[in-house]
C-alpha positions in Angstrom: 100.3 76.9 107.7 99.5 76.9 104.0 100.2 79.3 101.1 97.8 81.3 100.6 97.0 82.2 96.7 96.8 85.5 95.8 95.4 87.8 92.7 96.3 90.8 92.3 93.5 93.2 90.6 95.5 96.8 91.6 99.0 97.5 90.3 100.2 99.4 93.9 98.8 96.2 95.9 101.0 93.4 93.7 103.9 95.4 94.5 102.9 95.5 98.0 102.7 91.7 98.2 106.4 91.6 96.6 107.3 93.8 99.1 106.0 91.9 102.0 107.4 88.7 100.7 104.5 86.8 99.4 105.8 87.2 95.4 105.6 83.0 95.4 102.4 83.0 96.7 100.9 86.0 93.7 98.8 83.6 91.3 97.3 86.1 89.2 97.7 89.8 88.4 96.4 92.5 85.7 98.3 94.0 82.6 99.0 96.8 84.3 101.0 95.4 87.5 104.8 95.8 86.4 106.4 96.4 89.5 107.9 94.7 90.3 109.8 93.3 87.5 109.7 89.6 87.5 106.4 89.1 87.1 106.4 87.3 83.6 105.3 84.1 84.8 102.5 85.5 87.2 99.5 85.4 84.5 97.3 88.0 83.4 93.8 88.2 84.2 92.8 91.7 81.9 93.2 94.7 82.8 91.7 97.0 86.7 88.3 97.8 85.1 88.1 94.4 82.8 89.1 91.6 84.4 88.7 88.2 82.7 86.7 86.7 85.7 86.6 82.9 84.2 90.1 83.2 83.7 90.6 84.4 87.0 88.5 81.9 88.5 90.2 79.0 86.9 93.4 80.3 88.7 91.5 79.4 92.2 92.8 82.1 94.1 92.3 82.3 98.0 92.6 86.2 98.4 91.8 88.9 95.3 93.1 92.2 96.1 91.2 95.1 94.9 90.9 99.0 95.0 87.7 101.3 95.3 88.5 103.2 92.7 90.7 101.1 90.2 88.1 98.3 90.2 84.7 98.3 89.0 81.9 97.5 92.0 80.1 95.0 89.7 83.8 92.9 89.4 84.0 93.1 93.1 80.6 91.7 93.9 81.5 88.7 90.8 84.2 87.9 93.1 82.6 86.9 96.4 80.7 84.2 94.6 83.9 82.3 94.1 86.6 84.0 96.0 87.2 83.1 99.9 88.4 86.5 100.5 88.6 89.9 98.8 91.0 92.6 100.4 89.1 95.6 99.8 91.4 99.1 99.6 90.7 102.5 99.7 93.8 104.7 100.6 92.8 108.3 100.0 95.9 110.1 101.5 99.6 108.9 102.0 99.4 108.6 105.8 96.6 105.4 105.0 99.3 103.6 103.9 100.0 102.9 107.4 96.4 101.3 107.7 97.0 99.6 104.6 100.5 97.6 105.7 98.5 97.0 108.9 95.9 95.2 107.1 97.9 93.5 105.2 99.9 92.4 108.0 96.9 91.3 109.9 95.4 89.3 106.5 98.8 87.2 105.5 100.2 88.0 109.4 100.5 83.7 109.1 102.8 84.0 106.4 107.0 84.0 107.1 108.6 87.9 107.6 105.2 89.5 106.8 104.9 91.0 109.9 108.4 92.4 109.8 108.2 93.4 106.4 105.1 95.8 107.1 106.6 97.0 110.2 110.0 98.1 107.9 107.6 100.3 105.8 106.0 101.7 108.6 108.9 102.9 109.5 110.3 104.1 106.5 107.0 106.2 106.1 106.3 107.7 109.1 109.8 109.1 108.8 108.7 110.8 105.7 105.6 111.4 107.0 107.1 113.2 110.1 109.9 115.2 107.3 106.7 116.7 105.4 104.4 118.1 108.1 101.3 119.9 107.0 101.1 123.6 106.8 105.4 123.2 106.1 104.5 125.2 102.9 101.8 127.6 101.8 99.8 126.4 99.7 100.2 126.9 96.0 97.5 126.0 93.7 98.3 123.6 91.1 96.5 121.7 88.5 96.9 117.8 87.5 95.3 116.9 84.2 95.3 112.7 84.2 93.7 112.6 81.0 93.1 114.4 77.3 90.3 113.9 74.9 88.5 114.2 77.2 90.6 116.5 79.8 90.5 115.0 83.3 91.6 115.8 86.8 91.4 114.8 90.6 89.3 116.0 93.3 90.7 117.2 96.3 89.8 113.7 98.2 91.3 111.5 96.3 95.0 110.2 96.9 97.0 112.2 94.4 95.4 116.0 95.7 95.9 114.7 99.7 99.6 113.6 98.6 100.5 116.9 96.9 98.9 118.5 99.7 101.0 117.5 102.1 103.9 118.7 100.4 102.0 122.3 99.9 100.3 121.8 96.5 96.6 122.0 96.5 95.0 120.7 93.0 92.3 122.8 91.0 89.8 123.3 90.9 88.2 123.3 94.4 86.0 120.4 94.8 85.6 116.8 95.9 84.4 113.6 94.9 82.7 111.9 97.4 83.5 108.4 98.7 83.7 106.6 95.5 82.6 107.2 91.7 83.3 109.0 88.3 82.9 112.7 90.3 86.9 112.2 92.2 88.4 112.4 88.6 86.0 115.7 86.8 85.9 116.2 83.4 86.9 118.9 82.2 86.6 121.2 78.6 89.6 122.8 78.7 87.9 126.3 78.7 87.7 127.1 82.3 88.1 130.4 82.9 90.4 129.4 86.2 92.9 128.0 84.0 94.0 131.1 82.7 95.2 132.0 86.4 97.3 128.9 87.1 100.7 129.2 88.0 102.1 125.5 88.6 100.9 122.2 86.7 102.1 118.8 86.7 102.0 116.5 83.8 102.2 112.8 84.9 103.7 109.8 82.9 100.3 108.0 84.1 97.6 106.9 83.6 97.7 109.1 80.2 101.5 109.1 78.9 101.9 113.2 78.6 105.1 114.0 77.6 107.3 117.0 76.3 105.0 116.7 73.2 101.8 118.2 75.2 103.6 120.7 77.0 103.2 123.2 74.5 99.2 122.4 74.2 99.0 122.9 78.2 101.0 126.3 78.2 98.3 127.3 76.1 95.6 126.5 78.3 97.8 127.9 81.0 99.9 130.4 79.9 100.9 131.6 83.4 101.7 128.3 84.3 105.4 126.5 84.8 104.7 123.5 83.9 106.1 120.6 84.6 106.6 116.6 83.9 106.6 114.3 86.6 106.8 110.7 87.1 103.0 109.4 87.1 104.4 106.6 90.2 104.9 109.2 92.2 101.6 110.8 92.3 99.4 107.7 92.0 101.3 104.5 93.4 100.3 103.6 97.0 101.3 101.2 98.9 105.5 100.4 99.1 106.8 103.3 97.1 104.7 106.0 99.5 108.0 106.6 101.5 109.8 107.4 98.1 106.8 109.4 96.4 107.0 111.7 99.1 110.4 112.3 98.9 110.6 112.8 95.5 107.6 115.1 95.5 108.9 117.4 98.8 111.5 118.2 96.7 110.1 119.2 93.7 108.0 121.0 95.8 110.7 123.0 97.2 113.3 123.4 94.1 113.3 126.8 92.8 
C-alpha cells in the first residue's frame, strides 16, 4: 500500500484530508488553505483560481483535489495531462457532505483510519443534520453580500443559500445559478429597489473581510435591516466543519 500524494487546490478539501488523517500524505496546497494550522511546510502552489501549474507539477502529486466553483475549468483540464487523478467536488447544500466523506472514503479508503475517520463525520453530521429539519422555521428573507466594489451575492443553489436555508434563512434576491459559472454569485449595484425591504443581513469575515467598519454603509442600503457579522467559515467552509457550521448558524438563527 503506498502513500498516496496529494494537492490540495480548495481550502475546505485540505482540511478534510487533515481530518481524515492523510495530513503526511498533503504535498501541495494553495495560499488560502489555513486550516488546519500546521501547514507551513506543505508548499504553496498560488492561489483557487491561479494556481502555479509548473510548480504544481514539479511536486508530482498522485491526486489534486478541486472544487466546481473555487477552481477555474481551464486549471482542471491542465491537470489531467499530468495528474493520475483529480477529485472533482461540487457540494451545493450541507447534507452533500455526506457524499463528499463517502467519496473520499472510497478514493484514499486504502489509506490507515480513513474509513473510520469519514464514518466519525458522518455521524457527527447527520446528527446536526437531523437537529435542523427543514420547514423547523419560517422562512425569513435575508441577504448575504460576499463582495463590495463590485457588490456581490449568492444564488439560491449554491452552498451558503441551501445552508442558511435549512436553518430558516432564504437569501435575496430570488434566483439561481445554474450548475456552474459566474451567474451563482450575481452582481449587484447596490440600488435594488428590494433592498430597501430587507429585514435580516449577514456580513461574512470571507471571502471579502466586512467588518464593523461596513456596517454602517450596509444599514444604508438597508435601513430596515438588523444586520449582522458572522464568521465567513461558517457560511462557506464544507467539508469537516459542516457539523459545527450548522450549529453555530441554528443558533443565530434562533437568538432573539
Amino acid at each position: 500500500m503506498s502513500r498516496p500524494r496529494i494537492a490540495s487546490l480548495v481550502p475546505s478539501l485540505t482540511e478534510l484530508v487533515c481530518a481524515l488523517g492523510l495530513r503526511q500524505a498533503l504535498v501541495a496546497r494553495t495560499g488560502f488553505c489555513i486550516h488546519p494550522t500546521d501547514l507551513a511546510e506543505v508548499p504553496k502552489v498560488g492561489g483557487t483560481k491561479d494556481v502555479r501549474l509548473e510548480r504544481l507539477r514539479a511536486l508530482r502529486p498522485t491526486h489534486v483535489l478541486v472544487n466546481v466553483d473555487e477552481n477555474r475549468l481551464e486549471t482542471v483540464q491542465a491537470l489531467r495531462a499530468f495528474v493520475p487523478e483529480v477529485v472533482v467536488t461540487h457540494p451545493c447544500a450541507p447534507e452533500d457532505n455526506l457524499a463528499l466523506y463517502a467519496q473520499f472514503a472510497q478514493v484514499f479508503g486504502d489509506q490507515p483510519g480513513v474509513h473510520a475517520a469519514a464514518a466519525q463525520l458522518s455521524l457527527a453530521l447527520q446528527a446536526e443534520l437531523d437537529a435542523t429539519p427543514p420547514g423547523r422555521h419560517p422562512p425569513e428573507p435575508v441577504w448575504v453580500p460576499i463582495w463590495r466594489e463590485p457588490w456581490m451575492t449568492v444564488s439560491r443553489d449554491t452552498y451558503i443559500s441551501r445552508l442558511l436555508a435549512r436553518v430558516g434563512w432564504q437569501t435575496l434576491p430570488d434566483q439561481l445559478g445554474g450548475p456552474s459559472g459566474a451567474a451563482r454569485y450575481p452582481v449587484m449595484t447596490g440600488t435594488e429597489p428590494w433592498l430597501a425591504s430587507v429585514r435580516h443581513v449577514l456580513l461574512p469575515s470571507e471571502p471579502y473581510r466586512f467588518d464593523a467598519h461596513h456596517v454602517a454603509e450596509v444599514q444604508a442600503l438597508c435601513p430596515q435591516a438588523r444586520v449582522r457579522l458572522v464568521d465567513g467559515e461558517w457560511l462557506s467552509w464544507y467539508g469537516p466543519r459542516a457539523a459545527a457550521a450548522l450549529r453555530a448558524l441554528r443558533a443565530l438563527r434562533e437568538s432573539p
